[in-house]
Every structure is written in C-alpha cells, then in structure tokens.
C-alpha positions in Angstrom: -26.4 -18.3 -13.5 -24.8 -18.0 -10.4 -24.8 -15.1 -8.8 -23.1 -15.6 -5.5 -20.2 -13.3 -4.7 -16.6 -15.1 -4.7 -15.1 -12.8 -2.0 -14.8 -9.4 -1.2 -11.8 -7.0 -0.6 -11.3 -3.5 0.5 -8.5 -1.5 -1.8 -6.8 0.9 0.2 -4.3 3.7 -0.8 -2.2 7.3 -0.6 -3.3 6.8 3.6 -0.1 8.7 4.5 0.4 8.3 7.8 2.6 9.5 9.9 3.8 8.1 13.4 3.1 10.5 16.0 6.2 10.9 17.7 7.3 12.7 14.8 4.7 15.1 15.0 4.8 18.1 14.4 8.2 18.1 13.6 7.8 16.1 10.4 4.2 16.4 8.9 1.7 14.5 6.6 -1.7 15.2 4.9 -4.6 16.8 8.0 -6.0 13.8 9.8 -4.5 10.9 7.8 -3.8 8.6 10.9 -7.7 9.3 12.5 -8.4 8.3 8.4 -6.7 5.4 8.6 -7.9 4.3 11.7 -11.6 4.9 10.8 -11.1 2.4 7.4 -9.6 -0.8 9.3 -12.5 0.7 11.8 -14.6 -0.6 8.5 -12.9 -3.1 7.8 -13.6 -4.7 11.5 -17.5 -4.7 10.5 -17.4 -0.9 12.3 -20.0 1.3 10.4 -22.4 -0.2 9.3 -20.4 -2.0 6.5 -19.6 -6.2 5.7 -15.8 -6.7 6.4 -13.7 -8.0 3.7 -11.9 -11.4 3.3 -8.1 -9.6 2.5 -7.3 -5.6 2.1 -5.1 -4.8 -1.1 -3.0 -2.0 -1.1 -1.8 0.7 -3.9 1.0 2.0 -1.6 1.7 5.4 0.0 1.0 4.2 3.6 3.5 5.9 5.2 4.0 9.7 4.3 7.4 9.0 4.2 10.1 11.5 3.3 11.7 11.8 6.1 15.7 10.6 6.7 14.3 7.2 8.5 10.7 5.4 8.0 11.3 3.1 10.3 8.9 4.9 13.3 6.0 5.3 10.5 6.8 1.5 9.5 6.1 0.9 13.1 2.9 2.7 13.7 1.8 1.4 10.6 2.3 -2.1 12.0 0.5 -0.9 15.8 -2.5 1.1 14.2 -3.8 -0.9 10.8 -2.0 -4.6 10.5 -1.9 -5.6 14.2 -5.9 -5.2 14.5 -6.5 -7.1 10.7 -7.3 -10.3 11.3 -7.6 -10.7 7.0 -4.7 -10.7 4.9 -3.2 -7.6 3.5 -1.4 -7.5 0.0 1.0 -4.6 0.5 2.0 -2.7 -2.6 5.1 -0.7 -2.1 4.8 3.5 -3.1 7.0 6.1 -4.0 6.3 7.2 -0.2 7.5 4.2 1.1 11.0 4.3 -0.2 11.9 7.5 -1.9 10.8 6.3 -5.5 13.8 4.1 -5.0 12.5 1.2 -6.8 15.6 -1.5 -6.6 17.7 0.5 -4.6 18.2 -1.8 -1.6 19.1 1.0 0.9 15.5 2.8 0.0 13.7 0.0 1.0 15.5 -1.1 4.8 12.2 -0.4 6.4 9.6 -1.6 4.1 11.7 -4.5 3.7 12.3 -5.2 7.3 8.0 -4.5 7.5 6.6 -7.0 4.6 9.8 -8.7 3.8 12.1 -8.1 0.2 9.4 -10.7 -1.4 6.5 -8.0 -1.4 7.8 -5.9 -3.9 6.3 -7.8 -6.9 4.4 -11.0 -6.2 1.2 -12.6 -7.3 -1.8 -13.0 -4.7 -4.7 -15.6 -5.7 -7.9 -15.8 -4.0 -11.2 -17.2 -5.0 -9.6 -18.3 -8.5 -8.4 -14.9 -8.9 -5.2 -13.6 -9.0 -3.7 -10.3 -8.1 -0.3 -8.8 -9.4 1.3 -6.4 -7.5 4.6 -4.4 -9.4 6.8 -2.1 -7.8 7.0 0.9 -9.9 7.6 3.2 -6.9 10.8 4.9 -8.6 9.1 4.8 -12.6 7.6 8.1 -12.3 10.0 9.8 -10.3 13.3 8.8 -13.3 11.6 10.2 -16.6 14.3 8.6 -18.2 14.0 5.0 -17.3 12.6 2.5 -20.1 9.7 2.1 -17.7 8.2 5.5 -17.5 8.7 5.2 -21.3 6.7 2.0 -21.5 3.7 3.3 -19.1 3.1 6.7 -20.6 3.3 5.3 -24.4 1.0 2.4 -23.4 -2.4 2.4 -24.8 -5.5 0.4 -23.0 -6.6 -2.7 -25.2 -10.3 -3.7 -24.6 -11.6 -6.6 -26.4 -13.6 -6.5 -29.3 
C-alpha cells in the first residue's frame, strides 16, 4: 500500500474581514484582518507549517453587511489572494452577498472579485474533486425548498 500523500490543502472560513478604511465606522469580529493575515502567513511556509498546493474556502471572507462590499472585496484581493501563489477555490457566504443567493444585484462585488462562474463549480485535483454550492441565501429564507431539503436531510454512511 501506498502511503504517499496526493496533495494537501488548507480550508479556510468565517475570516471576516473588514477593509480598513471602513474602520471604525463599520466593524467586524476583534482582530479578523491580523487573523487572516497570520493564516496566508501559514500558508507561505510561515510558522513552522508545510504550505498547501490550493486553499478552499467555506465563505464569509468579508464581514460584509455594509451598503457596498466592494472596499472589503478589495482588501481581500491586496491582503490574502495577491500574496497566494496556489490556487484558491472561493466559496461564496451569506457575508458576501446578503444571503442573496441568485439575486444578481447581491453579488456585483463578489462577482466582479471571482467572476459569476464561482458560485457553484467543480474543482479537481489529485483525482479528486471538489463541489462548491452556493447556498448563501438557504438559511436566511426558511421558506425556500432548499432550507427544507438541508434541515430534513439525513447523513447516509455506508454499510
């Protein structure tokens, strides 16, 4: 048996941070941006740990809720996917658009940052594929057929 690892990747999520031009005026969670920083620090090979071949993401990079996310778009850009030089699988949250999953105007900036195509997509690496859904807006419209679907769902494990 070979036990030789494939790849590795770094899963990053709920970072939250906030451009800081907009400070204090509009806030986010204490330290998220020297947070941030300090994980694509680790990422680079920084403390002590083995970078990874591509970072995924569960969303929530931005603290968003704010009229326009198009600074914290920006800062994301300058402070954590400027300085990767691996890929990054971005995975749109409820922070990112105003749990306004397929509502075009909710999405401008995120849009304009990964492009309409990373809303749901599949990622393969190492024989491996990834599948990242948008379901920024499920949990925020108890009524939609989706929250339905996730909160009846039931975890199948094979026998």
């Amino acid at each position: 048996m070979n036990n030789q690892r494939l790849f590795r990747f770094f899963f990053w999520n709920d970072m939250h941070i906030r451009a800081p031009k907009l400070l204090p005026k509009y806030r986010t969670y204490p330290r998220a941006n020297e947070k941030a920083n300090w994980a694509v620090e680790c990422a680079l090979g920084q403390h002590g740990i083995e970078p990874p071949d591509f970072v995924a993401s569960g969303g929530d990079w931005i603290n968003g809720e704010i009229p326009n996310y198009g600074d914290d778009f920006e800062y994301l850009d300058s402070l954590i996917l400027d300085r990767l030089p691996m890929p990054f699988l971005p995975c749109v949250g409820n922070h990112e658009n105003r749990q306004g999953e397929g509502i075009p105007e909710n999405n401008i900036a995120y849009d304009a940052c990964f492009s309409p195509e990373r809303h749901n997509y599949i990622y393969s690496f190492g024989g491996i594929a990834f599948i990242v859904v948008d379901t920024s807006g499920a949990h925020g419209r108890p009524s939609m057929s989706t929250t339905r679907k996730q909160s009846s769902a039931h975890l199948r494990l094979p026998k």
